[in-house]
C-alpha positions in Angstrom: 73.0 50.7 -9.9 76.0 50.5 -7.2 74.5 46.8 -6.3 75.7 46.2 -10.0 78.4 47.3 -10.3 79.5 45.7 -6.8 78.6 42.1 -8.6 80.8 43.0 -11.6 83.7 43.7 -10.1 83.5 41.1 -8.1 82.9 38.5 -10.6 86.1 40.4 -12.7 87.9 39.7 -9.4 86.7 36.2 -8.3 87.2 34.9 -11.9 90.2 37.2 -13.0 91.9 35.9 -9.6 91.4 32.4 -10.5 92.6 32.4 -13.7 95.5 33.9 -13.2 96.3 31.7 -10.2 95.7 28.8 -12.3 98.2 30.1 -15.0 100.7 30.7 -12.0 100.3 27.1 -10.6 100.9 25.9 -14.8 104.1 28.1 -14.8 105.6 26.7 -11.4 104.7 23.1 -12.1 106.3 23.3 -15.4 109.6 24.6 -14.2 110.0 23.8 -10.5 111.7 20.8 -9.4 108.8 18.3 -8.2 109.1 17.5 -4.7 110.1 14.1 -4.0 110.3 12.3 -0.3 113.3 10.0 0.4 113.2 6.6 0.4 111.5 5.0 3.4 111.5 1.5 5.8 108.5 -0.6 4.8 106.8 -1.2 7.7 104.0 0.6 8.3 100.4 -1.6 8.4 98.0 -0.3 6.6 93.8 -0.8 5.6 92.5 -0.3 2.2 88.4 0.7 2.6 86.6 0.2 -0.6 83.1 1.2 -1.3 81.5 -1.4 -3.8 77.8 -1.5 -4.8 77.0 -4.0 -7.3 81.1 -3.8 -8.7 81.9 -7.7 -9.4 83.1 -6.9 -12.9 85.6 -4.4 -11.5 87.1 -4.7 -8.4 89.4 -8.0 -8.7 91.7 -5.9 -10.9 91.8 -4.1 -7.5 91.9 -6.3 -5.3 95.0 -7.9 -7.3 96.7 -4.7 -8.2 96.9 -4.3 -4.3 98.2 -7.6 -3.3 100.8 -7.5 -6.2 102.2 -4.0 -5.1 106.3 -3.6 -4.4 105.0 -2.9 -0.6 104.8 -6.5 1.3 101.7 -7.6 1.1 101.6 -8.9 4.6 101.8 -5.3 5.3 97.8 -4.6 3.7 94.9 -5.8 4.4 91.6 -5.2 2.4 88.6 -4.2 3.7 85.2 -3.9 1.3 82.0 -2.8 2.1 79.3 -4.3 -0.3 76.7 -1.3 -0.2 73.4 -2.3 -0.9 74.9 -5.3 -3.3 72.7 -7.7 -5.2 75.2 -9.8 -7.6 78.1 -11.3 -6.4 80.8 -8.5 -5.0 80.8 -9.8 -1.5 81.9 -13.5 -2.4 84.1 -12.2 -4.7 85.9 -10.1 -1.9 86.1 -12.9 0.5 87.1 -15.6 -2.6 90.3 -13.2 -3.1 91.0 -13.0 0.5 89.3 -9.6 1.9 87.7 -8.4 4.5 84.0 -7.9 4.1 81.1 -5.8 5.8 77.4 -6.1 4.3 75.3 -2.9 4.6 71.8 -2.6 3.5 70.4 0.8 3.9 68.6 2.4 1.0 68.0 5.7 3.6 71.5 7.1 3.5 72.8 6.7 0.3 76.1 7.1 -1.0 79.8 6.6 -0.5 80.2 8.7 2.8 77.6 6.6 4.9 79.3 3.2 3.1 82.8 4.7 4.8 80.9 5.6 8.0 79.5 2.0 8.4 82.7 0.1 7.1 85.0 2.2 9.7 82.3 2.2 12.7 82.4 -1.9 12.4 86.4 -1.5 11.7 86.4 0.5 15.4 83.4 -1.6 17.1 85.7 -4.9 16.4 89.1 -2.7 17.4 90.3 -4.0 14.1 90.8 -0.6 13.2 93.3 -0.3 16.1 96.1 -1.6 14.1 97.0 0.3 11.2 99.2 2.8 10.6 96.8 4.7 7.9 93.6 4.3 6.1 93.7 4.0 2.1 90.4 5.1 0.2 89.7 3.6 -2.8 86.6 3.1 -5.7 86.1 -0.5 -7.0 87.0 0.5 -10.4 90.1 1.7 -9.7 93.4 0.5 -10.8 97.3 1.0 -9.2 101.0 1.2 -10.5 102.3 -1.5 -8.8 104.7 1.2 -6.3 101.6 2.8 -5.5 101.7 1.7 -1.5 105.9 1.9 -1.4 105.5 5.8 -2.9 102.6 6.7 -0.4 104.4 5.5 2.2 108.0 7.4 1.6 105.5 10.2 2.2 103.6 9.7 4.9 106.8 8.6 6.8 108.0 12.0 5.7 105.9 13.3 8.1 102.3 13.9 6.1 98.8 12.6 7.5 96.5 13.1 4.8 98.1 12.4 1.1 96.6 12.5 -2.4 98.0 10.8 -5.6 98.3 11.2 -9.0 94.9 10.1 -10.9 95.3 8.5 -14.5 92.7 7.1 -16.2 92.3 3.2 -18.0 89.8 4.6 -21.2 90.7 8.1 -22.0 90.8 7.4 -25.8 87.4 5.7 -25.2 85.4 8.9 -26.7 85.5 12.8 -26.3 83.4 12.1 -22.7 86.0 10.2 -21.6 88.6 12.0 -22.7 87.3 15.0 -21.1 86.9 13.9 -17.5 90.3 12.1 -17.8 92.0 15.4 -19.0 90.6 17.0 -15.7 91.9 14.6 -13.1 95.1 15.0 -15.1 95.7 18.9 -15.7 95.0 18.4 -11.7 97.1 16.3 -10.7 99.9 17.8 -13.1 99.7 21.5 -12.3 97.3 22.0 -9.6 98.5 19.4 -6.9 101.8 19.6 -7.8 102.5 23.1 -8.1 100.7 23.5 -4.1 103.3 21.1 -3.0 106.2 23.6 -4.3 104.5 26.5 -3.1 103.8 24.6 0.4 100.2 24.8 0.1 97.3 22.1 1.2 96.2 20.2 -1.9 92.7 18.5 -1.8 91.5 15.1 -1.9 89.4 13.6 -5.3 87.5 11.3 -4.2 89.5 8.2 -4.8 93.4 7.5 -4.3 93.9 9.2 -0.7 95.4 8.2 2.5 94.7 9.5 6.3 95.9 8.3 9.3 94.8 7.2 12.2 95.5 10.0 14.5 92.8 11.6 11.6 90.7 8.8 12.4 90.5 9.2 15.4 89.4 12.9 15.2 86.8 12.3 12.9 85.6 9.1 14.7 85.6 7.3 12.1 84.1 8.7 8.8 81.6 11.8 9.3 81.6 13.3 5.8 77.9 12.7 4.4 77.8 15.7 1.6 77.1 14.8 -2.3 81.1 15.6 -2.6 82.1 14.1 0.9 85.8 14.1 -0.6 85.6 17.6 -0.7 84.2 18.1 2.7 87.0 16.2 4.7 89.3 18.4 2.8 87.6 21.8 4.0 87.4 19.8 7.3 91.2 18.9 7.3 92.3 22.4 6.5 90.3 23.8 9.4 92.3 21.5 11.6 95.8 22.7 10.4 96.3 19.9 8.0 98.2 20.0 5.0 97.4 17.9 2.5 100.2 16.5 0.7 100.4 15.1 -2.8 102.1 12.2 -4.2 103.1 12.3 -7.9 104.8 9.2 -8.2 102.3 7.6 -6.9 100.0 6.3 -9.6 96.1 5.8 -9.8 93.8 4.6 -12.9 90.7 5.4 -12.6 87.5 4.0 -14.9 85.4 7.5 -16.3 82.1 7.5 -17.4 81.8 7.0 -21.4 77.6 8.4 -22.1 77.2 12.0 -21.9 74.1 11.3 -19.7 76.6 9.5 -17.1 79.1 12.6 -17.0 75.8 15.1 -16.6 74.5 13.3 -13.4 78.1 13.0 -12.1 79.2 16.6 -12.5 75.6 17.6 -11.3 76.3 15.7 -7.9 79.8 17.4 -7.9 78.4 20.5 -9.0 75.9 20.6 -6.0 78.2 18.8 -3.7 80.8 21.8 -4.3 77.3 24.1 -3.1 76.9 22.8 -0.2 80.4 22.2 1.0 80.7 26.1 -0.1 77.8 26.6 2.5 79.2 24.6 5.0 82.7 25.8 4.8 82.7 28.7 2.8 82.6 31.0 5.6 85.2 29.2 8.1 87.4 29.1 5.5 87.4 33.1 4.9 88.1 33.6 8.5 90.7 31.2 8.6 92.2 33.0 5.5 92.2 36.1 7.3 93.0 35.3 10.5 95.3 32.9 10.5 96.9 34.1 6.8 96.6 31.1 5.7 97.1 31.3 1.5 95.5 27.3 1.7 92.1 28.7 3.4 92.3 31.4 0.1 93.4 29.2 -2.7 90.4 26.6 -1.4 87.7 29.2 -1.1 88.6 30.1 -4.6 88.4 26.8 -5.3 84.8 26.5 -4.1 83.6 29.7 -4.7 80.0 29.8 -6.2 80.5 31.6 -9.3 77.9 30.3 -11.3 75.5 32.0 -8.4 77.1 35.4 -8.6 76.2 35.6 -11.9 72.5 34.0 -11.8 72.1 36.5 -9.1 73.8 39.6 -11.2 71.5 38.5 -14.3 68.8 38.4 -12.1 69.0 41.7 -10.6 69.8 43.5 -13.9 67.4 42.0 -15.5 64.9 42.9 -12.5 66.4 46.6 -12.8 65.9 47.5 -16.7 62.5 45.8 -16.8 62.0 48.6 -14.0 63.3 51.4 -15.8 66.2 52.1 -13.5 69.0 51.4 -15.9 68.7 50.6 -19.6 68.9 47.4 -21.7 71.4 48.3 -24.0 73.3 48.1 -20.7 72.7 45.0 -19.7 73.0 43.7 -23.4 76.8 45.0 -23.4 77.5 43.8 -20.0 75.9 40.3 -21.9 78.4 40.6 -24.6 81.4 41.1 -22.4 80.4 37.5 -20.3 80.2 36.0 -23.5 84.0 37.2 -24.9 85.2 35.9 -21.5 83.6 32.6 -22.0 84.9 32.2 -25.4 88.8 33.2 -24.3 88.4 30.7 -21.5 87.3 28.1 -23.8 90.3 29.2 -26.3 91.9 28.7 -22.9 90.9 25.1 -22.2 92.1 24.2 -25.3 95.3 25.3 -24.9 95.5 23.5 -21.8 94.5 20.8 -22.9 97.3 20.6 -25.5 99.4 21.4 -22.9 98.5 18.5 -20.4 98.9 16.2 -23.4 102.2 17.1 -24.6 103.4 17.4 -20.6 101.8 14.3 -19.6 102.4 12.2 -22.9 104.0 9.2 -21.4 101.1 9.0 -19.1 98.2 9.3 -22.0 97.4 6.3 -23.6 96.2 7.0 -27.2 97.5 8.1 -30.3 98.2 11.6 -31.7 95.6 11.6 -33.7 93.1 11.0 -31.0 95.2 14.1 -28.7 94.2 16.3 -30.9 90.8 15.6 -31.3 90.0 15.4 -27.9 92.1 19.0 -27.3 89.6 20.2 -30.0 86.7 19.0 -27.6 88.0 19.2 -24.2 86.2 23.2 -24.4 82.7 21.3 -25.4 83.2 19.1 -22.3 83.9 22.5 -20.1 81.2 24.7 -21.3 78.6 21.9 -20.8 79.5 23.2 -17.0 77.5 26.3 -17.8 74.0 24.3 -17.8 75.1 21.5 -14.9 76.2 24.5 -12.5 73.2 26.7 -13.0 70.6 23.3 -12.7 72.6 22.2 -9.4 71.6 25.4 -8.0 68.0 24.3 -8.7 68.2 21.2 -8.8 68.1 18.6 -6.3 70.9 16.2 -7.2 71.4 12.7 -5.2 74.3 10.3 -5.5 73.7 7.8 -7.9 76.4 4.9 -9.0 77.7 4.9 -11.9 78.1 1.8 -14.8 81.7 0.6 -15.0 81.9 -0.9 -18.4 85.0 -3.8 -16.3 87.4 -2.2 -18.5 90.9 -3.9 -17.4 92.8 -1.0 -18.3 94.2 -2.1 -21.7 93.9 0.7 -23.2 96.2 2.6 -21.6 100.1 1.2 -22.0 101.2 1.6 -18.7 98.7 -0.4 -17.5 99.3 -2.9 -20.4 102.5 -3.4 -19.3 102.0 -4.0 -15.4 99.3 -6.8 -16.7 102.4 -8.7 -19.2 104.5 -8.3 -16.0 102.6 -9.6 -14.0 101.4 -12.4 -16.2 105.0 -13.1 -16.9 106.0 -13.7 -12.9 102.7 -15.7 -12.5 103.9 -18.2 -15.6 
């Protein structure tokens, strides 16, 4: 049937394309100079907005990772809002000298109606009036101490929206993990950095990302309420003409779930989140991409591109088709058998890349060899286990739910290790 073979090819293309992009970005970030930004006056103001829901055991490291930074600390100020908090995140805030905003609202739930409400009061009080730029930030989060003086030799280079490089405090925790980790890495390594070179929009993760407030004032505020709302104001950015730059000396830990059942329900939410925003944006960004020319709008729609419901829809219909008689199932069992080589060769794939982001990205990685190559060996598990998330998020309905932060201080990882001595040193 011509419906078919239409889905086939297009699946070849969609997923052949974005592989092969993916191998180009690993070859230019590999052996192209990384784009750096000159050094820069300190005197920009700017507001860090943190989301916190029940986070007491986590976010002082923050908080104090922010007002020890190289960039003067008279130059931040720290605004929290405790979402729908019952323990003691508020007081803790306020003890360490932030700003706080209580919101209780178990309607609209999630990080983007948090931002909404923490900005809206920020503008209400004309507090917001200010600052230079807005940091984003999740309570578990933790910062080399040049975080703020790197982000800001690039945004006075000219960017508005900027993303940073995200590391992780328990990688070696377990092979969960490990996994996640891996991906914010093999990001930040070859993705973001290799756009940068090639002069193309990077996207936003969720945490670690600055805008300004000429973006601010655009968006009013905060007005991305999707599962992946991170995701959304970068479709929403690109739309606008904004390039989103990336700063790879600018260093963020972040805390990753350790239970398989944690990782399921967060990749689920992502997993839908990327649906929607698909639905949302999808189609803008194709006519954007054609119109305008704009390689970004193409490298992003690859990047959100449904795949996994191309090919429920292509097992669907041939499966519909041979039960009808119209083509056979010795067809349809080859055409089976050709899906499953390419899912093996991109797990053989991930492993490789895997490897690769460890050897690359060594210094960065804390934990032994041994453990490197043991997680390389099931970084593939931790990818194929997107097979059953993506096809359930196209069922499924999937809502934001926080996540446990085990209050990990970030010992595990020696960088991290050695800001605390440091720090613990100039406070003795």
């Amino acid at each position: 049937m011509a419906i078919l073979d239409v889905l086939d090819l297009l699946l070849v293309i969609v997923g052949g394309v974005s592989i092969a992009y993916q191998g180009f970005c690993i070859l230019v970030s590999l052996f192209a100079k990384p784009v750096t930004f000159p050094a820069a006056p300190m005197d920009k103001r700017y507001a860090v907005l943190i989301s916190a829901r029940n986070e007491e055991q986590v976010v002082g490291n923050l908080i104090r990772d922010i007002q020890s930074q190289s960039y003067p600390s008279r130059l931040i100020d720290i605004w929290l809002v405790a979402d729908n908090c019952d323990d003691g995140t508020a007081q803790l805030a306020r003890d360490l000298g932030c700003h706080v905003v209580e919101r209780f609202n178990q309607q609209q739930v999630g990080k983007g109606y948090a931002l909404t409400y923490l900005l809206n009061a920020m503008i209400d009080s004309k507090a917001s009036d200010q600052y230079d730029a807005f940091f984003v930030f999740d309570a578990d989060n933790r910062l080399d101490k040049h975080y703020f003086e790197e982000m800001n030799k690039a945004y006075q280079s000219g960017f508005r929206i900027l993303t940073s490089y995200r590391n992780s405090v328990n990688l070696s925790e377990n092979w969960v993990s490990s996994g996640s980790a891996l991906w914010f890495i093999r990001e930040s390594r070859f993705v973001s950095a290799s756009r940068m070179w090639l002069g193309n929009s990077c996207h936003v993760g969720g945490t670690g990302f600055m805008f300004s407030q000429e973006v601010m004032r655009r968006n009013q505020g905060w007005k991305f309420h999707l599962l992946t709302e991170d995701l959304e104001f970068t479709m929403d950015s690109v739309l606008h003409g904004d390039r989103i730059g990336y700063v790879g000396s600018a260093i963020l830990y972040d805390e990753q779930p350790v239970t398989f059942a944690q990782s399921w329900r967060q990749r689920l939410r992502w997993s839908k989140g990327f649906l929607q925003v698909f639905r949302y944006y999808g189609p803008a960004l194709i006519r954007r991409a054609i119109q305008e020319r704009d390689f970004s709008s193409i490298d992003l729609t690859l990047f959100i591109c449904p795949f996994t419901v191309l090919a429920i829809i292509r097992v669907l219909l041939g499966t519909i088709f041979a039960a009808c008689g119209f083509i056979s199932w010795s067809s349809q069992g080859a055409a089976l058998f050709n899906w499953m080589l390419g899912v093996v060769s991109s797990m053989v794939f991930m492993m490789v890349l895997a490897g690769l982001t460890m050897v690359v990205e060594r210094k960065q990685i804390g934990a032994s060899n041994r453990e490197l190559f043991a997680y390389a060996l099931s970084f593939p598990i931790y990818i194929l286990s997107y097979v059953p998330i993506s096809f359930q998020a196209v069922f499924a309905k999937a809502q934001w739910k926080p996540i446990e932060h085990q209050g990990s201080s970030g010992a595990e990882n020696p960088r991290i290790r050695e800001q605390d001595r440091e720090e613990r040193a100039m406070a003795s």
